[in-house]
C-alpha positions as CSV (number, residue, x, y, z in Angstrom):
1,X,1.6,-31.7,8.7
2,X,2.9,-29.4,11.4
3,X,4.7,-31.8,13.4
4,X,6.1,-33.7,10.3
5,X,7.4,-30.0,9.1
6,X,9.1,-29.2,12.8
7,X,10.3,-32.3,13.3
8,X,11.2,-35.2,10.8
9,X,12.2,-33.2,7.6
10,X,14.4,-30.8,9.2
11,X,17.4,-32.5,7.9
12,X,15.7,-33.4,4.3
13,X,14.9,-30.3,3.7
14,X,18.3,-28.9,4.0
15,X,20.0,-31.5,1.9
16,X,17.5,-31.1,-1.0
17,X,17.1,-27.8,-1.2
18,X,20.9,-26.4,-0.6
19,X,20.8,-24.7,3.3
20,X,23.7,-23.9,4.4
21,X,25.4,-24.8,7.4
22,X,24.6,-28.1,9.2
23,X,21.7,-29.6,10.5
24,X,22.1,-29.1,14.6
25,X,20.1,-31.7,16.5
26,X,18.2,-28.9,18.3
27,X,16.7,-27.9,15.0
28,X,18.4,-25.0,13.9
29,X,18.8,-24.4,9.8
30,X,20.3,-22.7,7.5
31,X,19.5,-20.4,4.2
32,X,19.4,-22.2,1.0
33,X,22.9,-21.4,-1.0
34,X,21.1,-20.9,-4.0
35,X,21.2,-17.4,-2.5
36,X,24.7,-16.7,-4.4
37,X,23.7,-17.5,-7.4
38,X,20.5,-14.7,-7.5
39,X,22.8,-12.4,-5.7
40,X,25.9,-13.0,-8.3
41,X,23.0,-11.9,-11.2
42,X,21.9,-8.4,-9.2
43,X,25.3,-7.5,-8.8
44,X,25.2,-7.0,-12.2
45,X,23.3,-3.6,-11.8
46,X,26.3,-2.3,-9.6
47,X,28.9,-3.5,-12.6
48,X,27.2,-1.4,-15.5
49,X,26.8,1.8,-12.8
50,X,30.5,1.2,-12.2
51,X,31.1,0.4,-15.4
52,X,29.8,3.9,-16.8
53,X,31.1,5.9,-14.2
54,X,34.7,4.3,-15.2
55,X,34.0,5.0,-18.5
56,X,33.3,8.4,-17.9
57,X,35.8,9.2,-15.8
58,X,38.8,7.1,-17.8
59,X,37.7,9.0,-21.2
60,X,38.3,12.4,-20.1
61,X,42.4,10.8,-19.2
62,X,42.1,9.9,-22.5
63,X,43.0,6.3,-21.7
64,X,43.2,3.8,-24.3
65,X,40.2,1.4,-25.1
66,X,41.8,-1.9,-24.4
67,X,42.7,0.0,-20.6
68,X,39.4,1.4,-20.0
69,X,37.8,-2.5,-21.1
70,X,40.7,-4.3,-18.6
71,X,39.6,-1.7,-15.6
72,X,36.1,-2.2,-16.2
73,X,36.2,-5.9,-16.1
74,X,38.6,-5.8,-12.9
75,X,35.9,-3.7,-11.1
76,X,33.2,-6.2,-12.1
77,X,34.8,-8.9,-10.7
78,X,35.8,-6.8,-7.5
79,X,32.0,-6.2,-7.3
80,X,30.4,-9.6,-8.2
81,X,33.2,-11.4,-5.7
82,X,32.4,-8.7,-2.6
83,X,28.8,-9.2,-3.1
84,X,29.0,-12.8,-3.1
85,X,31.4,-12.3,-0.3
86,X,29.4,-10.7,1.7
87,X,26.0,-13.2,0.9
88,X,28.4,-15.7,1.7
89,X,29.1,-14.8,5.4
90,X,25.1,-13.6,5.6
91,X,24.0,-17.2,4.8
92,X,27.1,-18.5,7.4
93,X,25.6,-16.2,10.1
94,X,21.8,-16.7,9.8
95,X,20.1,-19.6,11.1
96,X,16.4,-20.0,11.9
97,X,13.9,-22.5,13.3
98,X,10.7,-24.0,13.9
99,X,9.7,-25.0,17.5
100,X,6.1,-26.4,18.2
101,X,5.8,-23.1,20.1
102,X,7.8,-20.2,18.7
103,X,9.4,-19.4,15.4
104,X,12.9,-18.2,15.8
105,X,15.8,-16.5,13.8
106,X,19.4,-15.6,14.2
107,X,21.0,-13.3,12.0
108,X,24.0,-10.6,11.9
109,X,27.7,-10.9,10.6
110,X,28.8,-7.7,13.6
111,X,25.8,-7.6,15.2
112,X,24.2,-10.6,16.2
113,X,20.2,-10.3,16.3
114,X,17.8,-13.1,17.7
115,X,14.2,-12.7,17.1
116,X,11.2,-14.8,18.4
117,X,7.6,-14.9,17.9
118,X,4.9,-17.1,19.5
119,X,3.7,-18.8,16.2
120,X,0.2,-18.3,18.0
121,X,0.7,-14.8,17.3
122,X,1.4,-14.8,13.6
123,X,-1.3,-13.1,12.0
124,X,0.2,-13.6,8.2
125,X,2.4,-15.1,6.2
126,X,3.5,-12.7,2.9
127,X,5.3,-14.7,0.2
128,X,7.2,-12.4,-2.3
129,X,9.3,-13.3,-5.2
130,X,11.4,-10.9,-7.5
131,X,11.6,-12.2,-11.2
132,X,16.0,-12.7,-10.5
133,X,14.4,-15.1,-7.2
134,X,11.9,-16.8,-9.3
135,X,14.2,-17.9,-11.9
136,X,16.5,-19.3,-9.5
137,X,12.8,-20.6,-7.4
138,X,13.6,-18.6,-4.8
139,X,10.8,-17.0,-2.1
140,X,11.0,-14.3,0.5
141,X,8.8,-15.2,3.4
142,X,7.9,-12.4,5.9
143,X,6.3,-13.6,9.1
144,X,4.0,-10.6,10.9
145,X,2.4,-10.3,14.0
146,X,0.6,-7.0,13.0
147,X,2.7,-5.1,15.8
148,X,5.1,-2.2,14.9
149,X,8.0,-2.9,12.5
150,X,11.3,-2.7,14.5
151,X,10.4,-3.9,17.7
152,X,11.0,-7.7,16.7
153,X,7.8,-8.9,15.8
154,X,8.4,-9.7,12.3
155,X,10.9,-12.4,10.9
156,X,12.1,-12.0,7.8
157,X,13.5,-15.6,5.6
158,X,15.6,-14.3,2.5
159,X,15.4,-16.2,0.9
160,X,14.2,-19.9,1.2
161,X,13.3,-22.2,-1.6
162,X,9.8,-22.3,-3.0
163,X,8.8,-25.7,-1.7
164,X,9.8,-24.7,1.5
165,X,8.5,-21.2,1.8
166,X,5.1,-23.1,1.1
167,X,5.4,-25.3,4.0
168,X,6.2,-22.9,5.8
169,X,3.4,-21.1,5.5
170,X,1.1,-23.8,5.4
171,X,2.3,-25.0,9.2
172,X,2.4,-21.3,10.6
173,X,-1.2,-20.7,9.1
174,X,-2.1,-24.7,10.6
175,X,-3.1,-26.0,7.0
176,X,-3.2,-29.7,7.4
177,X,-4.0,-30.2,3.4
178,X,-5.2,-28.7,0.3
179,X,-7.7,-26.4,0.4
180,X,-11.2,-27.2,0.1
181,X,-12.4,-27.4,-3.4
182,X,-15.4,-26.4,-2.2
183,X,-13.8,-22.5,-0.8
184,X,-12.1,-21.9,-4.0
185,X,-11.7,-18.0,-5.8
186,X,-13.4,-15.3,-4.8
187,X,-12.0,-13.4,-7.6
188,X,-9.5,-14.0,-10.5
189,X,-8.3,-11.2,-12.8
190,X,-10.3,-9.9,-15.7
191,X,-7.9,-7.9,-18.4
192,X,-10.6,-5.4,-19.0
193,X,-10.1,-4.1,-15.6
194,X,-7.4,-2.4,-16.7
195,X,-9.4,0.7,-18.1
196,X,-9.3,1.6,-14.0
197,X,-6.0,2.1,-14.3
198,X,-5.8,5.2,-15.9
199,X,-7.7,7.0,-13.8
200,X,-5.5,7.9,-11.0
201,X,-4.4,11.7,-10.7
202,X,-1.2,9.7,-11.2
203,X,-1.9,9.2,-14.7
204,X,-1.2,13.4,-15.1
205,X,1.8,13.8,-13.2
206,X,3.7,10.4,-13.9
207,X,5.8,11.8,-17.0
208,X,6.8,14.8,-14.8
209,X,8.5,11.7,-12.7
210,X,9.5,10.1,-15.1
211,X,11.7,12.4,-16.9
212,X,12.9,13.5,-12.8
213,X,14.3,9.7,-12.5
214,X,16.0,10.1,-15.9
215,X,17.4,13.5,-15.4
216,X,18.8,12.0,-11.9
217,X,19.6,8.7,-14.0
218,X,21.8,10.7,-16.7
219,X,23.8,12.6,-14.5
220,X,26.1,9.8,-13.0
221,X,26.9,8.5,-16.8
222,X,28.1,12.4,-17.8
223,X,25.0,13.1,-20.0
224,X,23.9,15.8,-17.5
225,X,24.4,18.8,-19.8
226,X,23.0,17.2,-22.4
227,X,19.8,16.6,-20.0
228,X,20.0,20.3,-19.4
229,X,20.3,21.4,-22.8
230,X,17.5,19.5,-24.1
231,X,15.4,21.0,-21.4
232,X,16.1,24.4,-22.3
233,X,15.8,23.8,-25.7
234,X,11.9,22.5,-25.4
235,X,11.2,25.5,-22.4
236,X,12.3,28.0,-25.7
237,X,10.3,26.4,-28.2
238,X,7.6,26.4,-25.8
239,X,7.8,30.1,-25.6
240,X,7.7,31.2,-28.9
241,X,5.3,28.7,-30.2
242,X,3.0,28.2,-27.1
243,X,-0.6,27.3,-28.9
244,X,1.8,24.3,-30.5
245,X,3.9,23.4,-28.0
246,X,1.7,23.4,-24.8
247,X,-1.1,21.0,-26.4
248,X,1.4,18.4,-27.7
249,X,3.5,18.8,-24.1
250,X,0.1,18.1,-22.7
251,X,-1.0,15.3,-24.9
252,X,2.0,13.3,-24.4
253,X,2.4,13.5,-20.6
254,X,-1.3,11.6,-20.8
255,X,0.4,9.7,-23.1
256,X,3.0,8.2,-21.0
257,X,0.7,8.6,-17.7
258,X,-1.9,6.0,-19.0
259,X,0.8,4.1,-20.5
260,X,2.5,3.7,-17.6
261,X,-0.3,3.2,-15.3
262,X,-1.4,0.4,-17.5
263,X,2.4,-1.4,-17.3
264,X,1.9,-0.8,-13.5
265,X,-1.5,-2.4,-13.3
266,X,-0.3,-5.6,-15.0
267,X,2.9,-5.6,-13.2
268,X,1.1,-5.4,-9.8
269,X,-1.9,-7.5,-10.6
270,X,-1.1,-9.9,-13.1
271,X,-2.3,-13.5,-12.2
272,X,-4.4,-12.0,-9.5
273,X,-6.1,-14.3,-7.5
274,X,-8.2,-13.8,-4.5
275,X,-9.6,-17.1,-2.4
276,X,-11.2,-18.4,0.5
277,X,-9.2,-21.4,2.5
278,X,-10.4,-22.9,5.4
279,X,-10.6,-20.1,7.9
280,X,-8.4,-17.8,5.7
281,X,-8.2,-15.6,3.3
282,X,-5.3,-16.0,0.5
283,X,-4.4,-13.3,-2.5
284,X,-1.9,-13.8,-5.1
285,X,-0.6,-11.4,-7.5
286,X,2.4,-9.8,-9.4
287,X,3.7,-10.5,-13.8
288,X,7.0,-10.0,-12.7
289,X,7.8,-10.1,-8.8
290,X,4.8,-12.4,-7.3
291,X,3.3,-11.6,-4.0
292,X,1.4,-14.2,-1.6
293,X,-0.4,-13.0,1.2
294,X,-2.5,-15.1,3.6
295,X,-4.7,-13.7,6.3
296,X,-6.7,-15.2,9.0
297,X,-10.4,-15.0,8.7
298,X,-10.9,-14.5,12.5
299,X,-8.4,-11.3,12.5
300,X,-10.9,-9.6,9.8
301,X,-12.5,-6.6,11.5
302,X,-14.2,-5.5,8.4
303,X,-14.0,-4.0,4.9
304,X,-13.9,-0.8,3.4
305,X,-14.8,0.1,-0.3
306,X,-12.8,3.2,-1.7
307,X,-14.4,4.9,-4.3
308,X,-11.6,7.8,-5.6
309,X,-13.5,10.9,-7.7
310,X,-12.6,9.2,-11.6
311,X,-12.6,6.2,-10.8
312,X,-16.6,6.4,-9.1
313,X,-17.2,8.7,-11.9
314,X,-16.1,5.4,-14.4
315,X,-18.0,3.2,-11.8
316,X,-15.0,1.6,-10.4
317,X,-14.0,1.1,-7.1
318,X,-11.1,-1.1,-4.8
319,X,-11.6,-3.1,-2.0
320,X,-9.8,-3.2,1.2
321,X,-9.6,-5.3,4.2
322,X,-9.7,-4.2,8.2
323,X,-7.7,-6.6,9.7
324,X,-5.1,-6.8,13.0
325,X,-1.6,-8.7,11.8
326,X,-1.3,-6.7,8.1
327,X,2.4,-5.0,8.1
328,X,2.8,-2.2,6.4
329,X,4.1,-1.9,2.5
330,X,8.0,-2.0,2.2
331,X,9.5,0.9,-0.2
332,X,9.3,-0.6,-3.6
333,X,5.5,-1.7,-3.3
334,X,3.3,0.6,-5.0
335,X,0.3,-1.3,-3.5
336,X,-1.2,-0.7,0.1
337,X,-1.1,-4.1,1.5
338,X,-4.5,-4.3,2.9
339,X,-6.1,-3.9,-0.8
340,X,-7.7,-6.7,-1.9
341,X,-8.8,-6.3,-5.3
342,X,-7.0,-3.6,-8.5
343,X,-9.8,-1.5,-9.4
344,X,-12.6,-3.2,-10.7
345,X,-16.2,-2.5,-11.2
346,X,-18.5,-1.5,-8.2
347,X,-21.0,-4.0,-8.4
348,X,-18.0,-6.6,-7.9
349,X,-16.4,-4.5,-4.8
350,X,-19.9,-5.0,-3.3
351,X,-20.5,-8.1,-3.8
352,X,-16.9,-9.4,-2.4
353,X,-17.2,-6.6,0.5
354,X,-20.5,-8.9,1.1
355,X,-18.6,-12.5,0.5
356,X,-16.0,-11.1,2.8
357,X,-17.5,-9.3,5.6
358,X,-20.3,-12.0,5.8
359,X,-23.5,-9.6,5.2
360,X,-24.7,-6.8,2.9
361,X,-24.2,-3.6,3.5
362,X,-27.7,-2.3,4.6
363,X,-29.6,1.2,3.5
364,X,-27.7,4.4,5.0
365,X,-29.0,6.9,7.0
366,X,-29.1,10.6,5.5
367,X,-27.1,13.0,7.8
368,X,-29.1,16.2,8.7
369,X,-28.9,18.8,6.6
370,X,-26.6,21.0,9.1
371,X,-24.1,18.3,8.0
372,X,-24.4,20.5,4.4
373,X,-25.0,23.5,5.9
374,X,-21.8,23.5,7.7
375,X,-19.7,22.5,4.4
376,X,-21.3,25.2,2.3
377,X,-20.6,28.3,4.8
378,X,-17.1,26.8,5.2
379,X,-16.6,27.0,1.1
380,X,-18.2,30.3,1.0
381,X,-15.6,31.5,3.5
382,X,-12.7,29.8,2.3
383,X,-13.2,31.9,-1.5
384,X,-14.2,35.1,0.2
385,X,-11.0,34.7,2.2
386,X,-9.0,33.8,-1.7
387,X,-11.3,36.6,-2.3
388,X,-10.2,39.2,-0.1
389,X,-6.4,38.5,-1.0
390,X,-7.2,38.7,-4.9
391,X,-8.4,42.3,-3.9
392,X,-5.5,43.2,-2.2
393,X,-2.9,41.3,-5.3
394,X,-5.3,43.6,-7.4
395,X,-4.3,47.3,-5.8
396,X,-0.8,46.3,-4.7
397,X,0.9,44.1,-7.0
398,X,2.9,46.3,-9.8
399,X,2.6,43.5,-12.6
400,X,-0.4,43.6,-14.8
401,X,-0.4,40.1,-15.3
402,X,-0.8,39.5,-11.3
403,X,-4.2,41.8,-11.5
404,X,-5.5,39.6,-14.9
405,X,-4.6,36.4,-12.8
406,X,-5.6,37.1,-9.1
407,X,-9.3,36.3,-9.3
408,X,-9.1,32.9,-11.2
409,X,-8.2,31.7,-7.9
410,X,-11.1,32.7,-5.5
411,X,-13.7,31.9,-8.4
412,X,-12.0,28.5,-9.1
413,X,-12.2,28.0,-5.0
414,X,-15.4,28.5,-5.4
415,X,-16.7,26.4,-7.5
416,X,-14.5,23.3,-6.0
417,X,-15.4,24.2,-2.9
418,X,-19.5,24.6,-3.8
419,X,-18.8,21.2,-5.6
420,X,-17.3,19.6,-3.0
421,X,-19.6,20.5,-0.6
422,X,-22.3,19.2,-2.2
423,X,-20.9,15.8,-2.8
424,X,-19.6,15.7,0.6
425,X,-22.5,16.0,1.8
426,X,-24.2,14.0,-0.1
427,X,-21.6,10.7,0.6
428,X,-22.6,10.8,4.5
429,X,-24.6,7.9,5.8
430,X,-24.1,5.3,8.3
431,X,-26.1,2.2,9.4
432,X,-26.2,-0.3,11.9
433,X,-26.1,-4.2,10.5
434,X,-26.4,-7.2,12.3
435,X,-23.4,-7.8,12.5
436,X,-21.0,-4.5,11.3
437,X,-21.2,-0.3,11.7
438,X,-21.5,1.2,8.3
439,X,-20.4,4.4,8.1
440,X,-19.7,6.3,4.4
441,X,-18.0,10.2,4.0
442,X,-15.7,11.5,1.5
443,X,-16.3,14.2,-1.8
444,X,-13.1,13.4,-3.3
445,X,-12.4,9.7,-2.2
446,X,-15.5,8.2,-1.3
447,X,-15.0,5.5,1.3
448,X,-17.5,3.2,2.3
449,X,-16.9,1.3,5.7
450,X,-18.1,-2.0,7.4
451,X,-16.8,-2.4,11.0
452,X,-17.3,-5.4,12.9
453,X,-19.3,-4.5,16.1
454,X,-17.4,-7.2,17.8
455,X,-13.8,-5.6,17.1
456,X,-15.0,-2.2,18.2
457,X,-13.2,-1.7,21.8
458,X,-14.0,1.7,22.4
459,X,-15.7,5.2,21.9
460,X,-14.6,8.6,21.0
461,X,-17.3,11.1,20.7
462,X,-15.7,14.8,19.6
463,X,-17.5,18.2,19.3
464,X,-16.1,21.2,17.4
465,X,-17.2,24.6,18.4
466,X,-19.3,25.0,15.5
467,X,-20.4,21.7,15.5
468,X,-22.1,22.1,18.8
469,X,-23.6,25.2,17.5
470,X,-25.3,22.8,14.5
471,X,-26.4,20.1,16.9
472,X,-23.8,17.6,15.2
473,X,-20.9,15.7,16.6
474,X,-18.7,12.6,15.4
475,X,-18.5,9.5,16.2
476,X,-15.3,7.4,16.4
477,X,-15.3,4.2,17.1
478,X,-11.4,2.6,18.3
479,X,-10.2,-0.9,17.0
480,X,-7.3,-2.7,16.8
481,X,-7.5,-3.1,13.6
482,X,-6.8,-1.5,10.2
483,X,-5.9,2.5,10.8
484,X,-7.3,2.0,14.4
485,X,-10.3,4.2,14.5
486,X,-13.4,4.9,12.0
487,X,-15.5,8.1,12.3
488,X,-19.0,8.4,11.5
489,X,-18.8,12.4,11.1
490,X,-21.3,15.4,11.6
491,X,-24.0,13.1,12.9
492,X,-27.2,14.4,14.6
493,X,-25.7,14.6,18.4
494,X,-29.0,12.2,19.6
495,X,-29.0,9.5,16.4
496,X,-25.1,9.7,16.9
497,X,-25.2,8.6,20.6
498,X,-27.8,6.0,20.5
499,X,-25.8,4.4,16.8
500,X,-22.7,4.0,19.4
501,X,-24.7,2.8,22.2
502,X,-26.3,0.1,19.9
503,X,-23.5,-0.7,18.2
504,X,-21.7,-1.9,21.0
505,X,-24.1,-2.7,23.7
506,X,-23.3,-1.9,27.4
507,X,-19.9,0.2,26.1
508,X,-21.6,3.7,26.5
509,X,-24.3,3.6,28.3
510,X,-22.1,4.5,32.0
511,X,-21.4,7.8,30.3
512,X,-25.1,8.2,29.2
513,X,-26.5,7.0,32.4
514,X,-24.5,9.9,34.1
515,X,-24.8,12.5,31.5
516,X,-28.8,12.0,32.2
517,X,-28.3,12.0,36.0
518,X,-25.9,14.9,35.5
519,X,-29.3,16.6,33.8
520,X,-32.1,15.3,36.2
């Protein structure tokens, strides 16, 4: 299949899907021209901004409506031709091919850029399709090494055909057929996950957004003042009817929080699919704009099970993957790219962390109780430092409504800071697997992690002052993978330093070996 791809269909693939240019004998390709067409139809989102802003602008001339109409459609086709234009000399400019070593692209109308990448070194193959691209079957294939953005490890094909995109990926990722029937899903979507969705803090701040994009939205098409008066209208009614007004404000930016979080669940995970190939992973999602990412099995370092405060108290949870080669999101996605599963039910993220990572998670071990200790006398000083300010608001501050207000805070501290605490403490554990490190910590997002042993390269063991003072330290342990480093925090100084050493046999036992010689 790879050879075939490289070789002998350089040429058919051109003719049949539309690349531009012609096919040079030393392999180079073009684009598919059915580039103009999608990029004719978003140009339309530039007409109607132009479009309004004439309007606008004409009306206050008072300029007659057949004048306005004929300026309005001049611009659009100023527009539409300058994009197309411009697409036009992109396609002329970029080229790209497939070598049996290195995948290669040329691209730049000023500035000519050529990028290269071992194709032993690509680590995954994203797929992404906008609904304007799908109509016209259209793919943008992204090519990552897992290296930093910018420094010319990731190729970029925008667009390609579907067909092509697809056997493109299937010769960089060395797929020589189908997959096995016998891999298939690991997980498909379930509707009724989408009572996760709302909880999300998300869910209480999105109309707040919301009606900041429209406010920004109106001002460009002259409804600014109107924007502004309706704003100060609802600020007076909510001052002279506040037990009305503040209830209903409240009940509809839930409202349009779960709503939207619901819309953006189904957007983002629609058709959600997550399967094993032959040595890879492969998830699928997106209603709208589709999304195709394919990792390699032997890049996973490990998994980690987030567990944010509603969603654990709804028994939900996500799933993400450690892995070296994942890029980072672009600006539009509202996903991180290393999740593997929308919120769904804990027993499932469990069950896939175990299907994933190759082994259970086994029992934790309890931190000591200094690790609560500590946490408790840090929240008791944090509110008797709120504390000590409200005091001072109390005997200084002229307004009466400052002295009613100023100890809600340190009491409010308090309690979230008792709480948290508490749970904090109560979320630490780590273990030692046969095969990964299992660390857990986190009150407010509680994060469960499984670290392959084998991906661990190093060790960083840190001591706070008071730390030492408790007989606790943490653990870090380095990896090329994921966010680089995972800590297993305020863990008894003797059960941290043998976890390490065990966990990585041979790594840490120099420094022990001399910290004991050091003491003999």
């Amino acid at each position: 299949m790879s050879d075939q791809f490289v070789q002998n269909r350089g040429r058919d693939m051109i003719q049949d899907h539309g690349g531009a240019g012609q096919a040079a004998g030393d392999g180079w390709r073009g684009l598919t021209r059915r580039s103009l067409w999608a990029s004719g139809v978003k140009s339309l989102a530039l007409v109607a901004g132009a479009a309004a802003g004439l309007v606008r602008f004409l009306s206050g001339r008072d300029w007659p409506v057949g004048g306005i109409v004929a300026v309005c459609a001049a611009a659009a086709v100023l527009i539409v031709a300058a994009v197309l234009v411009y697409d036009l000399l992109r396609l002329r400019a970029t080229r790209w091919r497939l070598t049996p070593d290195r995948l290669e692209l040329v691209s730049g109308i000023t500035t000519r850029q050529h990028r290269s990448i071992p194709r032993d070194r690509v680590r995954s193959v994203d797929l992404r399709a906008d609904p304007i691209c799908r109509a016209f079957g259209l793919t943008v294939v992204k090519v990552g090494t897992g290296e930093h953005a910018g420094d010319g490890t990731e190729v970029v094909l925008d667009p390609m055909t579907r067909h092509e995109a697809e056997g493109l990926r299937r010769t960089l990722l060395r797929e020589e057929g189908p997959a096995a029937g016998e891999d298939g899903p690991l997980a498909e979507l379930r509707w009724s996950w989408i009572r996760y969705a709302p909880l999300s803090v998300w869910t209480f701040t999105g109309a707040a957004v919301v009606l900041g994009v429209l406010y920004k939205a109106l001002e460009p098409l002259g409804l600014k003042r109107f924007a502004t008066r309706l704003a100060t209208g609802v600020w007076e009614w909510v001052v002279a009817q506040p037990m009305l007004a503040i209830p209903l404000l409240l009940a509809a930016n839930l409202l349009v929080g779960v709503l939207g979080s619901a819309l953006l669940f189904a957007e983002s995970w629609g058709r959600y699919r997550l399967e094993r190939e032959p040595g890879r992973l492969r998830l699928r999602r997106g209603l709208l704009t589709t999304r195709s990412l394919t990792m390699e099995e032997r890049r996973l370092r490990g998994v980690e099970i987030s567990e944010p405060l509603l969603l654990r108290l709804a028994g939900g949870a996500r799933l993400k993957a450690i892995a070296t080669g994942l890029g980072k999101a672009s600006g539009n996605e509202t996903e991180d790219v290393a999740a593997l599963t929308p919120p769904v039910p804990r027993a499932l993220a469990t069950r896939l962390a175990a299907a994933i990572a190759g082994a259970g998670v086994p029992a934790l071990t309890a931190h000591p109780a200094a690790a609560r200790r500590r946490r408790l006398i840090r929240a008791l000083v944090t509110a008797a430092i709120l504390a000590a300010g409200a005091a001072i608001a109390t005997a200084l501050a002229p307004w009466g409504w400052v002295r009613a207000w100023a100890w809600v805070v340190p009491v409010v501290a308090l309690f979230a800071g008792l709480w948290a605490a508490v749970a904090g403490a109560a979320s630490l554990g780590h273990a030692l697997g046969g095969r990964h490190l299992v660390g857990r910590k986190g009150a407010v997002v509680r994060r469960t992690v499984a670290l392959d042993r084998r991906g661990v390269s190093g060790w960083t063991i840190t001591e706070s002052y008071f730390q030492r003072r408790a007989g606790l330290l943490t653990v870090s342990a380095t990896t090329a993978a994921g966010k680089g480093h995972y800590d297993v925090v305020d863990v008894g100084r003797g059960d941290g330093l043998e976890l390490a050493a065990a966990a990585v046999p041979g790594l840490l036992e120099p420094f022990l070996m001399r910290e004991k010689q050091g003491a003999a």
